[in-house]
Structure formats: C-alpha cells, structure tokens
mmCIF file as Biopython writes it, N, C-alpha, C and O atoms, coordinates in Angstrom:
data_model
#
loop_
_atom_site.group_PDB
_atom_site.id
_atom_site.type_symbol
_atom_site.label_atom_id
_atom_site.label_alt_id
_atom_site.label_comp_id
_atom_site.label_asym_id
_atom_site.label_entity_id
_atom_site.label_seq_id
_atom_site.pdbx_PDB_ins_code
_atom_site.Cartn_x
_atom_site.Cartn_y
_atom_site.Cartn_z
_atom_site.occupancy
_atom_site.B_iso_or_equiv
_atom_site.auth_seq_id
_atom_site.auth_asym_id
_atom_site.pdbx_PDB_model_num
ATOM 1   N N  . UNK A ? 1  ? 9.174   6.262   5.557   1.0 0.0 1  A 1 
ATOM 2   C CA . UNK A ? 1  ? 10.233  6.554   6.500   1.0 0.0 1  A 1 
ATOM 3   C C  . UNK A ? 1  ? 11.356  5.541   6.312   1.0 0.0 1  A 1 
ATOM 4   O O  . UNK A ? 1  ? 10.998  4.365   6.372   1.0 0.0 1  A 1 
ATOM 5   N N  . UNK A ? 2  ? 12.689  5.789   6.088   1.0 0.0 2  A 1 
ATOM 6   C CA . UNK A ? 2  ? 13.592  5.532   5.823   1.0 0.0 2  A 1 
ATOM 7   C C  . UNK A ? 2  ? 13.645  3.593   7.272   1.0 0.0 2  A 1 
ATOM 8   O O  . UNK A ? 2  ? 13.553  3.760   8.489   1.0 0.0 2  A 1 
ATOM 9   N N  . UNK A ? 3  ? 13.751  2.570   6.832   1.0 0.0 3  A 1 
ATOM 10  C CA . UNK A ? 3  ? 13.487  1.082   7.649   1.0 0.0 3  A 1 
ATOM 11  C C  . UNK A ? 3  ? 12.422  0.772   7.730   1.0 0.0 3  A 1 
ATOM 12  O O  . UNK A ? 3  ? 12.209  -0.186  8.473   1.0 0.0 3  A 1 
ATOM 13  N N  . UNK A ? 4  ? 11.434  1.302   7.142   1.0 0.0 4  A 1 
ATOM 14  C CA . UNK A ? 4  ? 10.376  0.524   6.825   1.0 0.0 4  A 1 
ATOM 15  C C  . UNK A ? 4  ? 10.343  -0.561  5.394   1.0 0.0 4  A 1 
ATOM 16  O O  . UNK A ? 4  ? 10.974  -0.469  4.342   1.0 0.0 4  A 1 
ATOM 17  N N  . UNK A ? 5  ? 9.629   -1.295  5.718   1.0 0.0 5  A 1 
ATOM 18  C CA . UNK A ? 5  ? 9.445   -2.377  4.826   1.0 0.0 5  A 1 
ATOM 19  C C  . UNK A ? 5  ? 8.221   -2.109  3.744   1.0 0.0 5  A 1 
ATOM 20  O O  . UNK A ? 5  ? 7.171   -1.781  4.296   1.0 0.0 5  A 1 
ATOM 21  N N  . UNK A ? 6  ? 8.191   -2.160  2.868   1.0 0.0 6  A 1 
ATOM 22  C CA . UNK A ? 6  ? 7.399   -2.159  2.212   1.0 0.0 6  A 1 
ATOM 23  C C  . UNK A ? 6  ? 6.306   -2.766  2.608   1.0 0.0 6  A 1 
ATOM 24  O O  . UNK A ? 6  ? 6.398   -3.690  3.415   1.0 0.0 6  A 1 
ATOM 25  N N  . UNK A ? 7  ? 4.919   -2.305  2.051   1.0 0.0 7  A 1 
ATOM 26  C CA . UNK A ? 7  ? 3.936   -3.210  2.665   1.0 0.0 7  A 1 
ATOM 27  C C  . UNK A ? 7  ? 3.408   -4.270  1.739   1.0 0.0 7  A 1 
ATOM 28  O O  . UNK A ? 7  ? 3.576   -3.937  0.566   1.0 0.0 7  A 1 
ATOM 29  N N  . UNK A ? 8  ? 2.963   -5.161  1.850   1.0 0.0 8  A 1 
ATOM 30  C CA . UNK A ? 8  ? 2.279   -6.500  1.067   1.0 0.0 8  A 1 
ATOM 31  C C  . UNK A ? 8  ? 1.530   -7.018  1.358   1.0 0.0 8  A 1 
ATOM 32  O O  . UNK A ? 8  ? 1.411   -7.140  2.577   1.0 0.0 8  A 1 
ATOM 33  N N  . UNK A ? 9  ? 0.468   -7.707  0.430   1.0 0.0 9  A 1 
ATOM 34  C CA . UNK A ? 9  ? -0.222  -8.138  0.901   1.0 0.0 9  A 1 
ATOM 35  C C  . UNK A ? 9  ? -0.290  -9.422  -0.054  1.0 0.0 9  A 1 
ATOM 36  O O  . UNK A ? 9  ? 0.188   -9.283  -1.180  1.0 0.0 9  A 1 
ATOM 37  N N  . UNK A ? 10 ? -0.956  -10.914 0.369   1.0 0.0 10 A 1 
ATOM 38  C CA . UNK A ? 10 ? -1.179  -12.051 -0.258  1.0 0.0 10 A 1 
ATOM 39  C C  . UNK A ? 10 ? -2.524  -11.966 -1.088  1.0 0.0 10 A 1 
ATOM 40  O O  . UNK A ? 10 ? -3.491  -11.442 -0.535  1.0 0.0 10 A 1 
ATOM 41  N N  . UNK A ? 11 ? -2.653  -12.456 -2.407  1.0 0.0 11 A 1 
ATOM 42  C CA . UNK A ? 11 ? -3.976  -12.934 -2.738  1.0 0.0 11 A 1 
ATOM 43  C C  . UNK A ? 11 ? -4.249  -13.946 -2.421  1.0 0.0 11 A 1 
ATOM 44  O O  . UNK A ? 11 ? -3.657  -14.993 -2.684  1.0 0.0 11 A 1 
ATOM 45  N N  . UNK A ? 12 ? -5.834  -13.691 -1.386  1.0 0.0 12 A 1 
ATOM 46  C CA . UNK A ? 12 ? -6.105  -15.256 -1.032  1.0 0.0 12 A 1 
ATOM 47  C C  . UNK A ? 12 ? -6.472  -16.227 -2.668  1.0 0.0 12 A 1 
ATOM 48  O O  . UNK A ? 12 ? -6.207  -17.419 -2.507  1.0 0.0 12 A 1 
ATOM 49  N N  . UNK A ? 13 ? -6.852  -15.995 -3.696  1.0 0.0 13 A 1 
ATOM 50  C CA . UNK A ? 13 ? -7.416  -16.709 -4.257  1.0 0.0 13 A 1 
ATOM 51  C C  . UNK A ? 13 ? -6.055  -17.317 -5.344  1.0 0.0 13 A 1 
ATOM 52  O O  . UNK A ? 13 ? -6.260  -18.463 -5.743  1.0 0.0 13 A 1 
ATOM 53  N N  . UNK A ? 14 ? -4.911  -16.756 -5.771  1.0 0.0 14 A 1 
ATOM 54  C CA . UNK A ? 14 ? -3.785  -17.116 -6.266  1.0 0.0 14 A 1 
ATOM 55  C C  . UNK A ? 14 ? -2.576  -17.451 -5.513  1.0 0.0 14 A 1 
ATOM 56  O O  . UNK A ? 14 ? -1.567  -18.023 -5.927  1.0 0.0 14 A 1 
ATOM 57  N N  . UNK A ? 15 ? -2.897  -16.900 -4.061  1.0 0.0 15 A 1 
ATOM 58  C CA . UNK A ? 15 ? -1.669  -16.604 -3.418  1.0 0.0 15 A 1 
ATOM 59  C C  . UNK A ? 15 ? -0.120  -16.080 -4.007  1.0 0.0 15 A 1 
ATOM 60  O O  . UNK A ? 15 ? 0.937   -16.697 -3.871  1.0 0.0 15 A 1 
ATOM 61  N N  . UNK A ? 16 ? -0.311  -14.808 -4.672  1.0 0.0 16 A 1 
ATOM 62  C CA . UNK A ? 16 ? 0.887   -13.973 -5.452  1.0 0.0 16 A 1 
ATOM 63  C C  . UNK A ? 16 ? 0.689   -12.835 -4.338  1.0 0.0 16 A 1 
ATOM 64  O O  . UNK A ? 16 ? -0.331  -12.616 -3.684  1.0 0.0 16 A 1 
ATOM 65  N N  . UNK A ? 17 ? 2.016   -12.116 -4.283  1.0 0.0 17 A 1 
ATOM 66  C CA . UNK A ? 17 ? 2.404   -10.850 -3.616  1.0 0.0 17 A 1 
ATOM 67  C C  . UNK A ? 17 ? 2.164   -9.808  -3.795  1.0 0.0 17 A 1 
ATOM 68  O O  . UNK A ? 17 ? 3.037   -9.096  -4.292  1.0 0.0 17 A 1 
ATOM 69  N N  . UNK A ? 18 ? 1.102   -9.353  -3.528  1.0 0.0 18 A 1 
ATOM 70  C CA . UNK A ? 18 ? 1.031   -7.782  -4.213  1.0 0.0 18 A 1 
ATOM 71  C C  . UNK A ? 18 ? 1.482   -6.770  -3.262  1.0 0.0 18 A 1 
ATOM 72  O O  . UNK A ? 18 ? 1.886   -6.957  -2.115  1.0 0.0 18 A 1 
ATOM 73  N N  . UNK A ? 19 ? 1.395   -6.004  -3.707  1.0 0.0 19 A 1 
ATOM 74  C CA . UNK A ? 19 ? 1.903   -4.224  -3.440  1.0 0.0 19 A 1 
ATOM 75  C C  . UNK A ? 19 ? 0.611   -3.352  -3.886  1.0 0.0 19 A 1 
ATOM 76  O O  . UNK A ? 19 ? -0.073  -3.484  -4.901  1.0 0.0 19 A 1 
ATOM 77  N N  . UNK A ? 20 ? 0.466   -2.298  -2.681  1.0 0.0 20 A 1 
ATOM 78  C CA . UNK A ? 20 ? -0.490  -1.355  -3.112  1.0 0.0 20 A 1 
ATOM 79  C C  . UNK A ? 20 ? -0.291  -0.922  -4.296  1.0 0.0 20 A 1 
ATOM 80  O O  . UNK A ? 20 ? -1.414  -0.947  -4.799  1.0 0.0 20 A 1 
ATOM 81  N N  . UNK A ? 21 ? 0.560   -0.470  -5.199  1.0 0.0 21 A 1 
ATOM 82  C CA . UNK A ? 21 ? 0.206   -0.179  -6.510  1.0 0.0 21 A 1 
ATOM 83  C C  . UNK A ? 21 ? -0.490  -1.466  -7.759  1.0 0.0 21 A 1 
ATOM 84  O O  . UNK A ? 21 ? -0.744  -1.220  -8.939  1.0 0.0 21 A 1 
ATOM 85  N N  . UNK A ? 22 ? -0.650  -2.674  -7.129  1.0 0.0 22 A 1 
ATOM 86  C CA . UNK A ? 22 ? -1.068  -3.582  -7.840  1.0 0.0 22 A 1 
ATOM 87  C C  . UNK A ? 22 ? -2.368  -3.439  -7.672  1.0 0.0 22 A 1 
ATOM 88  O O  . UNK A ? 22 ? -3.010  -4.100  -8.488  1.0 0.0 22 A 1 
ATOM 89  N N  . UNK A ? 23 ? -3.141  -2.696  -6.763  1.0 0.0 23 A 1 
ATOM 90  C CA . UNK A ? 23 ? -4.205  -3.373  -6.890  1.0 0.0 23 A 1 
ATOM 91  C C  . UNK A ? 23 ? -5.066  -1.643  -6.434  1.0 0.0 23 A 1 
ATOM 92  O O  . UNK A ? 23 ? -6.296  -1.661  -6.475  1.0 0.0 23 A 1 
ATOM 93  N N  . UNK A ? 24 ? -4.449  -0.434  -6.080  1.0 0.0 24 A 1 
ATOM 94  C CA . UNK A ? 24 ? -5.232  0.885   -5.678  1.0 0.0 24 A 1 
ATOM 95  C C  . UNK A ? 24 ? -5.723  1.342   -7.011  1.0 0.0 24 A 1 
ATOM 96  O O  . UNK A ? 24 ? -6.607  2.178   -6.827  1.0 0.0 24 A 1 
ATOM 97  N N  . UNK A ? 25 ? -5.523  1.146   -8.183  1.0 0.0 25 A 1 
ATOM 98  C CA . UNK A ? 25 ? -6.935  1.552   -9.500  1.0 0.0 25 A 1 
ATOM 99  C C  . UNK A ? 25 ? -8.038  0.986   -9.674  1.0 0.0 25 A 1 
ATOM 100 O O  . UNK A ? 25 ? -9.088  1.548   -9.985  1.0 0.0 25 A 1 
ATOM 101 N N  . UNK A ? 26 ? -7.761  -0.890  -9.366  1.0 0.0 26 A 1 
ATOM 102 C CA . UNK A ? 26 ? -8.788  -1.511  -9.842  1.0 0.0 26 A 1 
ATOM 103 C C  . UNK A ? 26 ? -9.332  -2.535  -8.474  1.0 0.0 26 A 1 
ATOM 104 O O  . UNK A ? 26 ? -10.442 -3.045  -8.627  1.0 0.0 26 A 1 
ATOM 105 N N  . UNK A ? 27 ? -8.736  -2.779  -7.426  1.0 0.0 27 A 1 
ATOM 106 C CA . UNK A ? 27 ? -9.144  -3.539  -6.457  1.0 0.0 27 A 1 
ATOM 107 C C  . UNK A ? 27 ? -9.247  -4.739  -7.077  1.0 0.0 27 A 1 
ATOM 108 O O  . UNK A ? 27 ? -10.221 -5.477  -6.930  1.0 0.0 27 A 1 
ATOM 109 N N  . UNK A ? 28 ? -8.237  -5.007  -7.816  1.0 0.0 28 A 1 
ATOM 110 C CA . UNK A ? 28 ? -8.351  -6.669  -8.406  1.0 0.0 28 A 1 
ATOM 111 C C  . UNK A ? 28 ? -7.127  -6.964  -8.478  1.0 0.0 28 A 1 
ATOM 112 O O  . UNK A ? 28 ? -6.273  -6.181  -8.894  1.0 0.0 28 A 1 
ATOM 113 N N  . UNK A ? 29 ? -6.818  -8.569  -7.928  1.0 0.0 29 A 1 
ATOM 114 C CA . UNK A ? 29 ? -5.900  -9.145  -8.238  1.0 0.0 29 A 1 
ATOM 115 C C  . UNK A ? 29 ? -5.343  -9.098  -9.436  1.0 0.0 29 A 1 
ATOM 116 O O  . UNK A ? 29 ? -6.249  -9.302  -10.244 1.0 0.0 29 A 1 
ATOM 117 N N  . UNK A ? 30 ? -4.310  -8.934  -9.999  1.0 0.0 30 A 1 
ATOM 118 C CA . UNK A ? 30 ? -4.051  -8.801  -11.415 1.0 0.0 30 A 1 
ATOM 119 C C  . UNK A ? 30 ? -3.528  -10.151 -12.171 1.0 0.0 30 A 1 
ATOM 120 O O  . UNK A ? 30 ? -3.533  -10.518 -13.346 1.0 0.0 30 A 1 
ATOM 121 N N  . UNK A ? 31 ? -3.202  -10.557 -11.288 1.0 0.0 31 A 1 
ATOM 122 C CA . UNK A ? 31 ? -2.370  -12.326 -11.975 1.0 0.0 31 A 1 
ATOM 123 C C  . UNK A ? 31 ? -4.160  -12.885 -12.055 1.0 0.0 31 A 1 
ATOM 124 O O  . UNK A ? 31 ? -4.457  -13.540 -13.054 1.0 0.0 31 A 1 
ATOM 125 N N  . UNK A ? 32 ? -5.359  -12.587 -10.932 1.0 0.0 32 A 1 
ATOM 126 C CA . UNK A ? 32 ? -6.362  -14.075 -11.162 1.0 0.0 32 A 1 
ATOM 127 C C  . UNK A ? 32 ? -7.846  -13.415 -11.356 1.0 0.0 32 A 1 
ATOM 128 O O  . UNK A ? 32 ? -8.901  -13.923 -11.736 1.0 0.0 32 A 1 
ATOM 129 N N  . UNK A ? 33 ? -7.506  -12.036 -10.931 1.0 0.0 33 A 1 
ATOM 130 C CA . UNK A ? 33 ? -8.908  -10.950 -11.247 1.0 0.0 33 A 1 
ATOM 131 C C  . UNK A ? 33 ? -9.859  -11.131 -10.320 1.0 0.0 33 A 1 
ATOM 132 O O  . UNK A ? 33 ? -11.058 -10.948 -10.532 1.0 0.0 33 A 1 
ATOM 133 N N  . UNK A ? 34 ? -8.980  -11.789 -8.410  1.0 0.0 34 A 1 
ATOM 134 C CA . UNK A ? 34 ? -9.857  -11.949 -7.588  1.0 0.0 34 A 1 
ATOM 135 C C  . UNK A ? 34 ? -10.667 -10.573 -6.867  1.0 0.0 34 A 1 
ATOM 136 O O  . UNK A ? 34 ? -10.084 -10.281 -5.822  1.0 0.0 34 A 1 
ATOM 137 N N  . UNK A ? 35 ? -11.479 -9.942  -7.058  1.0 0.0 35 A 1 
ATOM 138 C CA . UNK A ? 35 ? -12.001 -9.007  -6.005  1.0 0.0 35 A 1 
ATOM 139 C C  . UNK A ? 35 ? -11.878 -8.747  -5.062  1.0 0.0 35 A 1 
ATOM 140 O O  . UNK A ? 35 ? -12.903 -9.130  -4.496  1.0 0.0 35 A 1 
ATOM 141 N N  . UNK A ? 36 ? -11.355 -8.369  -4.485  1.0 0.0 36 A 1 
ATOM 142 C CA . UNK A ? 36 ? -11.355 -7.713  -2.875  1.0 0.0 36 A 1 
ATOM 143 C C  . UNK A ? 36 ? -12.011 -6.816  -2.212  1.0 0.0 36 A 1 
ATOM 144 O O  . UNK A ? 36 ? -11.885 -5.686  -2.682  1.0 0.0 36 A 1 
ATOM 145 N N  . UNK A ? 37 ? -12.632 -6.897  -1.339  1.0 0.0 37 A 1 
ATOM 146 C CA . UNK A ? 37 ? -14.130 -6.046  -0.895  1.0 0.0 37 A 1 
ATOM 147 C C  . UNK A ? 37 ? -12.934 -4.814  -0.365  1.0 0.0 37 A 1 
ATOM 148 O O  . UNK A ? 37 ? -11.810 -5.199  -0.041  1.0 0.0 37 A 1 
ATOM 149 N N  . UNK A ? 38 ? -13.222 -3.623  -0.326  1.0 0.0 38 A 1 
ATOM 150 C CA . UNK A ? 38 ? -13.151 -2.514  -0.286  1.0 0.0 38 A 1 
ATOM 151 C C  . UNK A ? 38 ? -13.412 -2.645  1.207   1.0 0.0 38 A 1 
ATOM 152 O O  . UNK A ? 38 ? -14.609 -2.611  1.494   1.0 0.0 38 A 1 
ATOM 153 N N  . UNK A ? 39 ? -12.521 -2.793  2.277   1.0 0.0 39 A 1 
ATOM 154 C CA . UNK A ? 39 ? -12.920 -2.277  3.601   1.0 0.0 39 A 1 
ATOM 155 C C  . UNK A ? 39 ? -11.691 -1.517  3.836   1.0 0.0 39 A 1 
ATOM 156 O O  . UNK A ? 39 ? -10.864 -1.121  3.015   1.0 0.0 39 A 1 
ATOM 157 N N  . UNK A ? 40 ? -11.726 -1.367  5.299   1.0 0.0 40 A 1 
ATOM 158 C CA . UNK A ? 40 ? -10.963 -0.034  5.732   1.0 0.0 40 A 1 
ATOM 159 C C  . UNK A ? 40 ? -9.322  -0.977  6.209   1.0 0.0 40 A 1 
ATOM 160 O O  . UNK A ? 40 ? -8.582  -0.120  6.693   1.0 0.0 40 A 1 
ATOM 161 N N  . UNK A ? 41 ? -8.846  -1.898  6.213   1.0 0.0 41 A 1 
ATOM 162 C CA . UNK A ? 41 ? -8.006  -2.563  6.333   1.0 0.0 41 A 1 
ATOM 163 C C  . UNK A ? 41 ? -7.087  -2.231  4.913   1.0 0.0 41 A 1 
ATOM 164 O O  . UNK A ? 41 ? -5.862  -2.108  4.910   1.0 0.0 41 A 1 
ATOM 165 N N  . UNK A ? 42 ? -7.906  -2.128  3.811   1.0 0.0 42 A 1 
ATOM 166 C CA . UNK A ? 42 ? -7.369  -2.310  2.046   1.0 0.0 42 A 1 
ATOM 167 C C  . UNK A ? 42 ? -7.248  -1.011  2.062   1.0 0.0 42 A 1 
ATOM 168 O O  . UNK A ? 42 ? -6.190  -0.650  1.547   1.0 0.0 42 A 1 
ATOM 169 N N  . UNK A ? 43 ? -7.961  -0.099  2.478   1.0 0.0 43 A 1 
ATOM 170 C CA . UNK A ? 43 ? -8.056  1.305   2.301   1.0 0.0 43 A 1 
ATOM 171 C C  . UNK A ? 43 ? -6.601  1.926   2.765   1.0 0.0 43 A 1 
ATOM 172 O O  . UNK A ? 43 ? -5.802  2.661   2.185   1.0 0.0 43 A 1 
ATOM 173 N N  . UNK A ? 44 ? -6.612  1.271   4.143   1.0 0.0 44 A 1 
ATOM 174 C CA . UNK A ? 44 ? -5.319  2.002   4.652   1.0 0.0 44 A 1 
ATOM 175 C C  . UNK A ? 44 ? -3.956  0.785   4.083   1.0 0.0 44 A 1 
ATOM 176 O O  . UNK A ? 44 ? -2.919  0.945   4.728   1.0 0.0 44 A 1 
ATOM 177 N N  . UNK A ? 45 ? -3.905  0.003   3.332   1.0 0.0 45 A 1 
ATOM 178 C CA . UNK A ? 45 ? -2.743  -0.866  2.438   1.0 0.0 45 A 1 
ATOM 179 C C  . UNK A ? 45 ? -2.823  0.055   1.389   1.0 0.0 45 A 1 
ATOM 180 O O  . UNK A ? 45 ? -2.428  1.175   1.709   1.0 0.0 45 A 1 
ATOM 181 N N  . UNK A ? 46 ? -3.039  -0.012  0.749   1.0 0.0 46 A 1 
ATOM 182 C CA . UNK A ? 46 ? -3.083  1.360   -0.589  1.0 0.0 46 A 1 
ATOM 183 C C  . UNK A ? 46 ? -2.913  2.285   -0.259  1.0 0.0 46 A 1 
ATOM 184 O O  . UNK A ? 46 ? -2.307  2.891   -1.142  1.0 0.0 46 A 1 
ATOM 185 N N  . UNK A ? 47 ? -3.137  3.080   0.847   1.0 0.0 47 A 1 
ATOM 186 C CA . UNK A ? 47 ? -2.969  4.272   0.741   1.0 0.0 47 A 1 
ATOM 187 C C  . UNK A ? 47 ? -1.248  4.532   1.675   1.0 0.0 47 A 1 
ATOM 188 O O  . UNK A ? 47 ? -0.492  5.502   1.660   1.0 0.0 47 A 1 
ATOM 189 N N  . UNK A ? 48 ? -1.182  3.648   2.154   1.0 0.0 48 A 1 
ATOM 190 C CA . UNK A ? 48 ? -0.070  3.322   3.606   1.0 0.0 48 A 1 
ATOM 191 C C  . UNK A ? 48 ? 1.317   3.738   2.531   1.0 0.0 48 A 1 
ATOM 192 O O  . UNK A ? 48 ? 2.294   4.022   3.224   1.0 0.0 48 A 1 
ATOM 193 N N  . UNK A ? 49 ? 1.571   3.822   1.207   1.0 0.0 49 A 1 
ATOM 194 C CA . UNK A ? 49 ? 3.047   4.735   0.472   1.0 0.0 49 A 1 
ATOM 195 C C  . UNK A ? 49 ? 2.918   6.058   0.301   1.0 0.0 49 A 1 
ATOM 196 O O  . UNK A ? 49 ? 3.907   6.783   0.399   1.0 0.0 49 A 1 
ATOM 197 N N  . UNK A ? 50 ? 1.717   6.542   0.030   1.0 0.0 50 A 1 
ATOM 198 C CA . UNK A ? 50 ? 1.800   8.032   0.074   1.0 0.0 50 A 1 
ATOM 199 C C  . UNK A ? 50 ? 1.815   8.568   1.378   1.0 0.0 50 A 1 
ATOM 200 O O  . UNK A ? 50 ? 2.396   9.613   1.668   1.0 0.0 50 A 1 
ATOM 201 N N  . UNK A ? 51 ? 1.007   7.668   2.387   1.0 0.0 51 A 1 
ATOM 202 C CA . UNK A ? 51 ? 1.350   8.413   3.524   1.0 0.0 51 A 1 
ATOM 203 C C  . UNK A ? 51 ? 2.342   8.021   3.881   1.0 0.0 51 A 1 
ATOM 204 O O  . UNK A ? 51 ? 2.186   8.131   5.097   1.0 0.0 51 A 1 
ATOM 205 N N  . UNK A ? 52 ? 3.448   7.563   3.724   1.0 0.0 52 A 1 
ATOM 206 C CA . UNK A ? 52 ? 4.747   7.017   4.433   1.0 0.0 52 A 1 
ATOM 207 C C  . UNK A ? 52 ? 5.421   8.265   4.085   1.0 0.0 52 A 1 
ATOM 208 O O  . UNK A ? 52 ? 6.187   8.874   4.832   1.0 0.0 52 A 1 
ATOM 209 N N  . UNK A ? 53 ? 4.999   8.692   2.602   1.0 0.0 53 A 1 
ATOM 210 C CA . UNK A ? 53 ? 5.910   9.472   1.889   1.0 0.0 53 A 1 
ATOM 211 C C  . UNK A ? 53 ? 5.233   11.058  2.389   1.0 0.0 53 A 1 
ATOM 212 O O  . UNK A ? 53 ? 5.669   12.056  1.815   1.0 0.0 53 A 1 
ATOM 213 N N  . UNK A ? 54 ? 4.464   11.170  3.169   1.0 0.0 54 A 1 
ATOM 214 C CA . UNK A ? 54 ? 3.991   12.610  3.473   1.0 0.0 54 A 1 
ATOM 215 C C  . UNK A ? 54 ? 4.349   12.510  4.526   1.0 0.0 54 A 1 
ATOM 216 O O  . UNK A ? 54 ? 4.667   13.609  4.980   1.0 0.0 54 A 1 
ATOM 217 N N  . UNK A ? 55 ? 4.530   11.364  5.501   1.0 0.0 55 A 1 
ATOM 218 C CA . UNK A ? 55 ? 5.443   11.955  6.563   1.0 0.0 55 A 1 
ATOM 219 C C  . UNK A ? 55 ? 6.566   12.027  6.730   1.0 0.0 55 A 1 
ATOM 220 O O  . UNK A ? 55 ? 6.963   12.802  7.600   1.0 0.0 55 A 1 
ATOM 221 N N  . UNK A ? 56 ? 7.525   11.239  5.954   1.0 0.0 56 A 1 
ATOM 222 C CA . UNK A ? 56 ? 8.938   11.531  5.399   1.0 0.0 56 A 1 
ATOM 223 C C  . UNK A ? 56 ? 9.161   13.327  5.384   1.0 0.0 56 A 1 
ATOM 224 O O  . UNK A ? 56 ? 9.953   14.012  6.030   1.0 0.0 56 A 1 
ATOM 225 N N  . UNK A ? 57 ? 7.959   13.785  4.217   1.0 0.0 57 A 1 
ATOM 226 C CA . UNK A ? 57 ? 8.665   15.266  3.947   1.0 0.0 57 A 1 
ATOM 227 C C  . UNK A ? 57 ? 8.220   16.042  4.970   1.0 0.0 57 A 1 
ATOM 228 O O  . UNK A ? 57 ? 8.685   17.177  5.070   1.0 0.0 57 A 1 
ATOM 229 N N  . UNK A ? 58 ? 7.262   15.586  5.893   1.0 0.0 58 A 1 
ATOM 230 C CA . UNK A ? 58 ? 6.723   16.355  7.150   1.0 0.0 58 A 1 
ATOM 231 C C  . UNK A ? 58 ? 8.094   16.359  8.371   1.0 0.0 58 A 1 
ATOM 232 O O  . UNK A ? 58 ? 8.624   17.276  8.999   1.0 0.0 58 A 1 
ATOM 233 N N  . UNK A ? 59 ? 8.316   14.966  8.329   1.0 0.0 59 A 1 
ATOM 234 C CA . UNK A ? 59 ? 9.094   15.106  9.175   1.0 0.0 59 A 1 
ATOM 235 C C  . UNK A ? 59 ? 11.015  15.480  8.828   1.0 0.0 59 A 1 
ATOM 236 O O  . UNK A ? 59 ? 11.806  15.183  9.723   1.0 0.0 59 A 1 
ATOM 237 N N  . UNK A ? 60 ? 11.493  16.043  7.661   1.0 0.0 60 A 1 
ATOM 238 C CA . UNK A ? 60 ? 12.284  16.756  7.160   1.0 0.0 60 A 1 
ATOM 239 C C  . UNK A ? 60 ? 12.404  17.740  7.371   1.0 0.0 60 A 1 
ATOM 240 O O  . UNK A ? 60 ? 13.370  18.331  7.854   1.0 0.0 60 A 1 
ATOM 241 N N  . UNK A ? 61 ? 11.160  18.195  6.949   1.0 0.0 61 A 1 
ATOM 242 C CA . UNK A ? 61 ? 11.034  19.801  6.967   1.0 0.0 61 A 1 
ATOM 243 C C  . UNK A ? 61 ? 11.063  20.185  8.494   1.0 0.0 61 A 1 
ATOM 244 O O  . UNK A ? 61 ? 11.094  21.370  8.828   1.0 0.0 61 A 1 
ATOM 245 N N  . UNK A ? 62 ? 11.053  19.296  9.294   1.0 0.0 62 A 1 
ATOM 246 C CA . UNK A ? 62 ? 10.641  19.785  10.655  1.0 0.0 62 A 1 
ATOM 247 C C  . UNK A ? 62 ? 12.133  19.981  11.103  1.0 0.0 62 A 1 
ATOM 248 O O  . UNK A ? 62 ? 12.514  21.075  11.519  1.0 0.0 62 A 1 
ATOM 249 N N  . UNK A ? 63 ? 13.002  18.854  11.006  1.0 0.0 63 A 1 
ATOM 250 C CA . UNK A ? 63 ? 14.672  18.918  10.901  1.0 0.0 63 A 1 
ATOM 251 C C  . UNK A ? 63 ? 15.403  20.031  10.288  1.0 0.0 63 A 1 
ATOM 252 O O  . UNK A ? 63 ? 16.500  20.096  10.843  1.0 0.0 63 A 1 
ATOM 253 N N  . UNK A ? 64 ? 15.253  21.125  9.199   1.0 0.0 64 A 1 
ATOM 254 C CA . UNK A ? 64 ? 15.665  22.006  8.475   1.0 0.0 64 A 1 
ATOM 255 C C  . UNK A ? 64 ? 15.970  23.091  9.820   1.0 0.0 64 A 1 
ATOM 256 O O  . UNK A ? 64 ? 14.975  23.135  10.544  1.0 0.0 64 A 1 
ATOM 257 N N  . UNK A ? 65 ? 16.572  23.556  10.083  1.0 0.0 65 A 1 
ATOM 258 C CA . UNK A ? 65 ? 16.963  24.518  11.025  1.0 0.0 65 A 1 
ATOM 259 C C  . UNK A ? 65 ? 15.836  25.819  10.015  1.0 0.0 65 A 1 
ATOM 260 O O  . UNK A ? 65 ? 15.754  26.988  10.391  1.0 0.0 65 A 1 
#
C-alpha cells in the first residue's frame, strides 16, 4: 500500500539489514549463513510484500467504478 515502509529485519548474528527477499528461499542470513528458526513472526516478514501487494490490487479494483 502506497506509505508503507518497507519491512526489515536485523541479523542478530552479523547485524546487516535484510529484506524478505534476502532470506524467503533459504532462511539464511546471506552476508554470515546465520539460521533463523522458521516461526510465525519470519513467516509473516517474508510473506508481508506479496501480501502488501494483494491488497494494493484488492483494494483498486474495489475503487474502479
């Protein structure tokens, strides 16, 4: 949705910036190859751009006369 911020998150073990596309194929830090347990917090960071972007066109289409 158009003023949202991108989302980010810190690696605790390098402390570098990632972005859900850094890390939703492999669940690894990519600069230090730290692991990150798979809970429902990471689940919804990765997944939190496609859904930004499905309610963008949800809520468009709803605007279209």
């Amino acid at each position: 949705m158009p003023g949202c911020a991108a989302p980010v998150i810190v690696c605790p073990e390098c402390k570098e910036i990632l972005s859900p596309a850094d890390i939703e194929g492999f669940w690894k830090c990519p600069y230090c190859n730290f692991a990150f347990d798979r809970d429902a917090l990471l689940e919804d960071f990765v997944s939190s751009p496609l859904l930004q972007r499905w309610a963008g066109a949800a809520y468009s289409r709803m605007l279209r006369p």
